[in-house]
C-alpha positions as CSV (number, residue, x, y, z in Angstrom):
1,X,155.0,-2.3,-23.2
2,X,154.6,-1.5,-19.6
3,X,157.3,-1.6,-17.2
4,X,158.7,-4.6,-16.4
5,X,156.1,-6.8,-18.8
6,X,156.3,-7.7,-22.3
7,X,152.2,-7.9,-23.3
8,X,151.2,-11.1,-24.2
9,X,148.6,-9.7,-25.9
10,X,145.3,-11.5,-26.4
11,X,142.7,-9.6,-29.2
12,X,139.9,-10.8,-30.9
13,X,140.2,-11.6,-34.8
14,X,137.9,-11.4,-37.7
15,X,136.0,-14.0,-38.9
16,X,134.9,-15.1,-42.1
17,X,131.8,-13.5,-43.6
18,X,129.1,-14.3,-46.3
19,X,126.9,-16.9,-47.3
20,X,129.0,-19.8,-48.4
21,X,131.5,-19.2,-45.6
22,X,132.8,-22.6,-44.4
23,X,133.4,-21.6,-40.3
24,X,135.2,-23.7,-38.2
25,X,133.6,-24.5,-34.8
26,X,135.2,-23.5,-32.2
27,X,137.1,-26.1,-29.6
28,X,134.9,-27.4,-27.0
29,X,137.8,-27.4,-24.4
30,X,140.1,-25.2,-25.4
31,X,142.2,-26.4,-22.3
32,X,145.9,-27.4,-23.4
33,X,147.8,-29.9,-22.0
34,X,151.0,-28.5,-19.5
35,X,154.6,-28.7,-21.0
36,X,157.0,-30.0,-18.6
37,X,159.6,-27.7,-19.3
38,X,163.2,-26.0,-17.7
39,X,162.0,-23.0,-18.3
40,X,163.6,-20.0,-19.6
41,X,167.5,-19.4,-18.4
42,X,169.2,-16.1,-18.6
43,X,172.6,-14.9,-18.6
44,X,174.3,-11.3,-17.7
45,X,176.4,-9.5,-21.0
46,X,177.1,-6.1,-19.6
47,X,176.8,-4.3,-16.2
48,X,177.0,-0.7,-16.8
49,X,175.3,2.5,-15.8
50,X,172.4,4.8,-17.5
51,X,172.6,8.3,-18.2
52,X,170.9,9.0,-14.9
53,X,173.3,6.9,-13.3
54,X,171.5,4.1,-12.4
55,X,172.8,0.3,-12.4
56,X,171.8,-1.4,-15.5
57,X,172.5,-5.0,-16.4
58,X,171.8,-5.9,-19.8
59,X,170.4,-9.7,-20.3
60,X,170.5,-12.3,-22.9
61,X,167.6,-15.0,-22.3
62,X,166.9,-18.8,-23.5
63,X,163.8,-20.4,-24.3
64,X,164.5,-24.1,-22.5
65,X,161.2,-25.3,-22.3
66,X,161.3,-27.7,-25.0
67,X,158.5,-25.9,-27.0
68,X,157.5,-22.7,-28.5
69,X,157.2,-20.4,-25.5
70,X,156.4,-16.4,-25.2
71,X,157.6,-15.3,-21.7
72,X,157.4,-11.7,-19.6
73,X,158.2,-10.5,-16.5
74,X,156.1,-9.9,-13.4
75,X,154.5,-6.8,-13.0
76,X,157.3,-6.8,-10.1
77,X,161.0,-5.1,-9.4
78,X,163.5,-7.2,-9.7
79,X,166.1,-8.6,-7.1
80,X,169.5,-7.9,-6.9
81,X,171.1,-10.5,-3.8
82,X,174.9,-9.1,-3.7
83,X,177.8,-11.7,-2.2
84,X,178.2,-9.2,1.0
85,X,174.8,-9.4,1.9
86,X,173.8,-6.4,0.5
87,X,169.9,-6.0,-1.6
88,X,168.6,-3.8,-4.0
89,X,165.4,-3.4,-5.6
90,X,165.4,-3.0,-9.5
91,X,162.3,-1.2,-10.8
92,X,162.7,-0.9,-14.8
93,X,162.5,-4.7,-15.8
94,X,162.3,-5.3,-19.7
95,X,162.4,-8.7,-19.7
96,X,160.6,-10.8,-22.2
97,X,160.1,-11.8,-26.1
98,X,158.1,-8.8,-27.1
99,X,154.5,-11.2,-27.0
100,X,156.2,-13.4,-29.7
101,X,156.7,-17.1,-29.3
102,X,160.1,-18.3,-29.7
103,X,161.3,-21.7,-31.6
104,X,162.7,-23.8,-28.3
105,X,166.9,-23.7,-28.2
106,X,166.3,-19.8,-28.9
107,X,168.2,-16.9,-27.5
108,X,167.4,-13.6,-27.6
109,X,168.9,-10.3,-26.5
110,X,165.8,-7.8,-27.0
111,X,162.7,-7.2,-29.1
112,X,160.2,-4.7,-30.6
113,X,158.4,-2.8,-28.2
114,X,156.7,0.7,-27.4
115,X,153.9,1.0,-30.1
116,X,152.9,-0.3,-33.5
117,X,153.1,3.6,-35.2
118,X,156.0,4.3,-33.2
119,X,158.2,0.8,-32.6
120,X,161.5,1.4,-30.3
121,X,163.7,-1.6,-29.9
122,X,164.0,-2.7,-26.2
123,X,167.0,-4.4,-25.2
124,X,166.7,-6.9,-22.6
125,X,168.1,-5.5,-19.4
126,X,167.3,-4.9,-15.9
127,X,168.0,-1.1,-14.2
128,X,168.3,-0.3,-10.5
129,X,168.3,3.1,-9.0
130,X,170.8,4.3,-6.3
131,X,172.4,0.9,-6.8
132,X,176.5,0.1,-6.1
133,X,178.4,-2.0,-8.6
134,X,177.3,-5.8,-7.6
135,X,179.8,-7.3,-5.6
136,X,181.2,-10.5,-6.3
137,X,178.8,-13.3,-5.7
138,X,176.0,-11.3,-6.8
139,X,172.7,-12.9,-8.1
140,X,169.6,-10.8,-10.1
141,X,166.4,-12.5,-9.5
142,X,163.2,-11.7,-11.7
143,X,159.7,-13.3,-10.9
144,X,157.9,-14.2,-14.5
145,X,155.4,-16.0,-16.4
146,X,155.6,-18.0,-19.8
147,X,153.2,-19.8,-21.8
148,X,153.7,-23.0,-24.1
149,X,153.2,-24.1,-27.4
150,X,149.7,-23.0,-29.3
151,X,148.0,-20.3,-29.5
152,X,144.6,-20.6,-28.7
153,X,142.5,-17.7,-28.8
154,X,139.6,-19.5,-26.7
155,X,142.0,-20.3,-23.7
156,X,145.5,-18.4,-24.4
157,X,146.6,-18.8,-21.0
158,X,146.2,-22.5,-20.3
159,X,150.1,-23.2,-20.3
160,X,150.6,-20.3,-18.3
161,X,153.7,-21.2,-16.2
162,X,154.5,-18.6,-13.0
163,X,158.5,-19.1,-11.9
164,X,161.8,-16.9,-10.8
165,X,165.0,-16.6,-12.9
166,X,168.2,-16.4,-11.6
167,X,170.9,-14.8,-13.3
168,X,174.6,-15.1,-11.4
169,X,176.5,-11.8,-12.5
170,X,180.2,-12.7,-11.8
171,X,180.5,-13.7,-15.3
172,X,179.4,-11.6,-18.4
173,X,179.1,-13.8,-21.5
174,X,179.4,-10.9,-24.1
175,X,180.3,-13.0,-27.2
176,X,177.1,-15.3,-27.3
177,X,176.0,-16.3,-30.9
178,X,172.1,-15.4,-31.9
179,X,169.5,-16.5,-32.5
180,X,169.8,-20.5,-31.9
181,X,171.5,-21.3,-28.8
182,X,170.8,-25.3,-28.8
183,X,170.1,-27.3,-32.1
184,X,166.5,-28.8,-32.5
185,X,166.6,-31.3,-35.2
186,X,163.8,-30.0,-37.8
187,X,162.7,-27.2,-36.2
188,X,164.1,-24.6,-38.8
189,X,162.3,-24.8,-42.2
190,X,163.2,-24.0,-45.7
191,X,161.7,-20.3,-46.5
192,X,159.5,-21.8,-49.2
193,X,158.4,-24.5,-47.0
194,X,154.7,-26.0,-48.2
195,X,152.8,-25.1,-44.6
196,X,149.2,-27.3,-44.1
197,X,147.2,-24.4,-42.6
198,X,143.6,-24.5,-41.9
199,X,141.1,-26.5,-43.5
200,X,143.9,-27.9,-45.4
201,X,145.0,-25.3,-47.1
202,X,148.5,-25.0,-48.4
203,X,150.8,-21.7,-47.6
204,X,153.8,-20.5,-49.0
205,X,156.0,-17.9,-49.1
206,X,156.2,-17.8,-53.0
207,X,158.5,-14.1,-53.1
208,X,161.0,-12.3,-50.4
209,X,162.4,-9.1,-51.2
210,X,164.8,-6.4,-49.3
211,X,164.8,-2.7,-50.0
212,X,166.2,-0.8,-47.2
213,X,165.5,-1.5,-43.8
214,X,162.0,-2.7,-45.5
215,X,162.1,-7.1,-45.6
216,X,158.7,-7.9,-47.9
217,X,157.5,-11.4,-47.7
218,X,154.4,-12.7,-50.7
219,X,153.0,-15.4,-49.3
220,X,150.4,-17.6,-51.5
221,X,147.4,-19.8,-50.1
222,X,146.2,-23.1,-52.3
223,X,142.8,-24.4,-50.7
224,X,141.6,-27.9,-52.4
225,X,138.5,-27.9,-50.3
226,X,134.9,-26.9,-51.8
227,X,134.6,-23.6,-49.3
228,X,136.4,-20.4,-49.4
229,X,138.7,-19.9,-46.9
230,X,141.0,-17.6,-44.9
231,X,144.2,-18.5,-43.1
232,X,145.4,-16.1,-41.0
233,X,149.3,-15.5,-40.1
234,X,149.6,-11.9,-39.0
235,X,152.8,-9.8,-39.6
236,X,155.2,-12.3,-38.9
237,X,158.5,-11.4,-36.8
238,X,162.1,-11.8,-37.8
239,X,164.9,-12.6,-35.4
240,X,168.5,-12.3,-36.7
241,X,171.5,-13.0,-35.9
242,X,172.0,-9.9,-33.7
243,X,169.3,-11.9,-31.7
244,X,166.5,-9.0,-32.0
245,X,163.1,-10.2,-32.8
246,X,162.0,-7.5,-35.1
247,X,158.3,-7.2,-35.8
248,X,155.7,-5.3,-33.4
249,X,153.2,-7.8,-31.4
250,X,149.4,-7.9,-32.0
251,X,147.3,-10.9,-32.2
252,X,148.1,-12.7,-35.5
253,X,144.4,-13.1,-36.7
254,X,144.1,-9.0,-36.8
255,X,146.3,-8.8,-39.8
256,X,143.7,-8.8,-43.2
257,X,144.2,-12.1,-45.3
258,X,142.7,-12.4,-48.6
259,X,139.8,-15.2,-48.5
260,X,141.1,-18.1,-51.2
261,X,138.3,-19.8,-53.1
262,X,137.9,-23.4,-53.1
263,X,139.7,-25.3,-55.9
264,X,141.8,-21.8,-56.0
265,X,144.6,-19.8,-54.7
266,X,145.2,-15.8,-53.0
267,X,147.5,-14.1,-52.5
268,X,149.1,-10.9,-50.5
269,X,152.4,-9.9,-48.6
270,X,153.7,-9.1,-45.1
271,X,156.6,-6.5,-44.4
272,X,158.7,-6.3,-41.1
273,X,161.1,-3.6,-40.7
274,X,164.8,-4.9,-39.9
275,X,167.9,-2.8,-39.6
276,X,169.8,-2.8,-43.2
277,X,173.2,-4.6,-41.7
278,X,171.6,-7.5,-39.7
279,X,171.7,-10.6,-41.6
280,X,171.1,-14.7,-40.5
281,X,167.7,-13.8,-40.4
282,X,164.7,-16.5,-39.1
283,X,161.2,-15.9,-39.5
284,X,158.6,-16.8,-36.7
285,X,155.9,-17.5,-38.5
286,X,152.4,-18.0,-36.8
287,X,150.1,-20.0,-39.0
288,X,146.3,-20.8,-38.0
289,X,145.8,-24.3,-38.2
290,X,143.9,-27.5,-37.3
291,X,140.8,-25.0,-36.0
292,X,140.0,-21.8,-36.2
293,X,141.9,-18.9,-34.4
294,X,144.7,-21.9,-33.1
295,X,147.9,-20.9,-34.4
296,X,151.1,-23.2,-35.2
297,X,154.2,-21.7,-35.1
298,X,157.2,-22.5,-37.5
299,X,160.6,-21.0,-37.8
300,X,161.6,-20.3,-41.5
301,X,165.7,-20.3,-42.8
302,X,165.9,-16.4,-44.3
303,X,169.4,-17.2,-44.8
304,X,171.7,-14.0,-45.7
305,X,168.8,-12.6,-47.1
């Protein structure tokens, strides 16, 4: 991730191939329809220093837009307003979810980042050279976007929403609980949930395992249509109760999926790696539905697992 952005990465997945292929046409108007929202809220738990000395303010954020929502920050420094009238400019802002969508009533403290053969998690956290201790009265302010709901492939950016967060830093809320902050009646799914993907097909996770720091997931596809089919759902993330999503970001149609023949099921697993003690585990689970390379995302109860 570069500084001060989570990617929101947008990459081009495969598509069906062979003769007796049954290909979804793609949207017409790919345009989605804008989510009034509150946004995403955050809220200072710790104020500290680096080990270059520099002011660092660690972050827990909230998804309050009422929907999904994968949200980054500006390719800008942040804003550090103290009570005195004194500024400061903040240059390392890791702000964001990591390019995952996040269930709405969320809260996160930090995410998966640097690359897909060599992950590092990055907490959530703002850091400002040559700055004082903030004062009493002090406010951060961070300039960033989020998107909404879906994800289309054809027009990923259509709920893109540009807005400022500000954090008040007299208080530092240390002992917040992960990862649901608000209830949503619903939202959070049985692990062996029966999923309507696309063309009607029917997903599962049918197996979870844990060995290690290793969490293996074997998901099973029915399809009662007379075409094969794929159904794409990437390498899902996990979030625990530590409130780290877990799970590097790429587009979730990259990930191979088995094709399942009509009248017929497949097969095949997905792994996330996920440190050995966290536990209260939710999946994030991307599932391409309705039309091709639109995804649907659904949060599945891991329990203690």
């Amino acid at each position: 991730m570069s500084r001060g952005r989570a990617a929101l990465a947008v990459l081009v997945g495969a598509v069906l191939a062979g003769a007796c292929e049954y290909v979804v046409v793609p949207p017409d108007d790919g345009a989605a329809a804008a989510v009034t929202s509150e946004g995403w809220a955050g809220v200072a738990t710790a104020i500290g220093t680096t080990d270059a000395g520099d002011l660092r303010i660690d972050l827990a954020i909230e998804n309050r837009t009422g929907d999904w929502s994968a949200m980054a920050a500006a390719e800008a420094p942040a804003r550090l307003a103290g009570g005195d009238g004194s500024t400061a400019s903040c240059d390392v802002v890791m702000v964001g979810t990591g390019g995952h969508r996040l269930a709405p009533g969320f809260r996160m403290r930090g995410f998966t980042g640097g690359t897909k053969t060599e992950p590092v998690i990055e907490p959530i956290r703002v850091e400002c050279a040559d700055a004082a201790p903030p004062p009493a009265g002090s406010k951060l302010a961070i300039d960033y976007t989020y998107v909404t709901g879906e994800y289309n492939y054809y027009d990923p950016e259509a709920t893109t929403t540009r807005t400022t967060m500000e954090v008040p830093l007299d208080e530092l809320l240390a002992d917040l609980t992960y990862p649901v902050a608000a209830p949503v009646d619903g939202l959070i799914q049985p692990a062996d949930s029966e999923i309507t993907a696309l063309n009607d097909v029917v997903l599962q996770m049918t197996g979870l395992e844990r060995a290690g720091t290793t969490l293996e997931a074997t998901w099973q596809t029915t399809n009662p249509g007379e075409y094969p089919t794929s159904v794409h759902i990437g390498e899902p993330p996990v979030i625990g109760s530590d409130g780290v999503i877990y799970g590097f970001y790429e587009s979730p149609d990259l990930a191979s999926v088995p094709i399942t023949p009509p009248g017929a099921t497949a097969e095949w697993p997905t792994e996330v790696d996920i440190p050995a003690e966290v536990t209260g585990l939710t999946m994030l689970l991307p599932v391409e539905s309705k039309k091709q390379r639109l995804f649907v995302s659904h949060a599945l109860d891991l329990g203690g697992t």
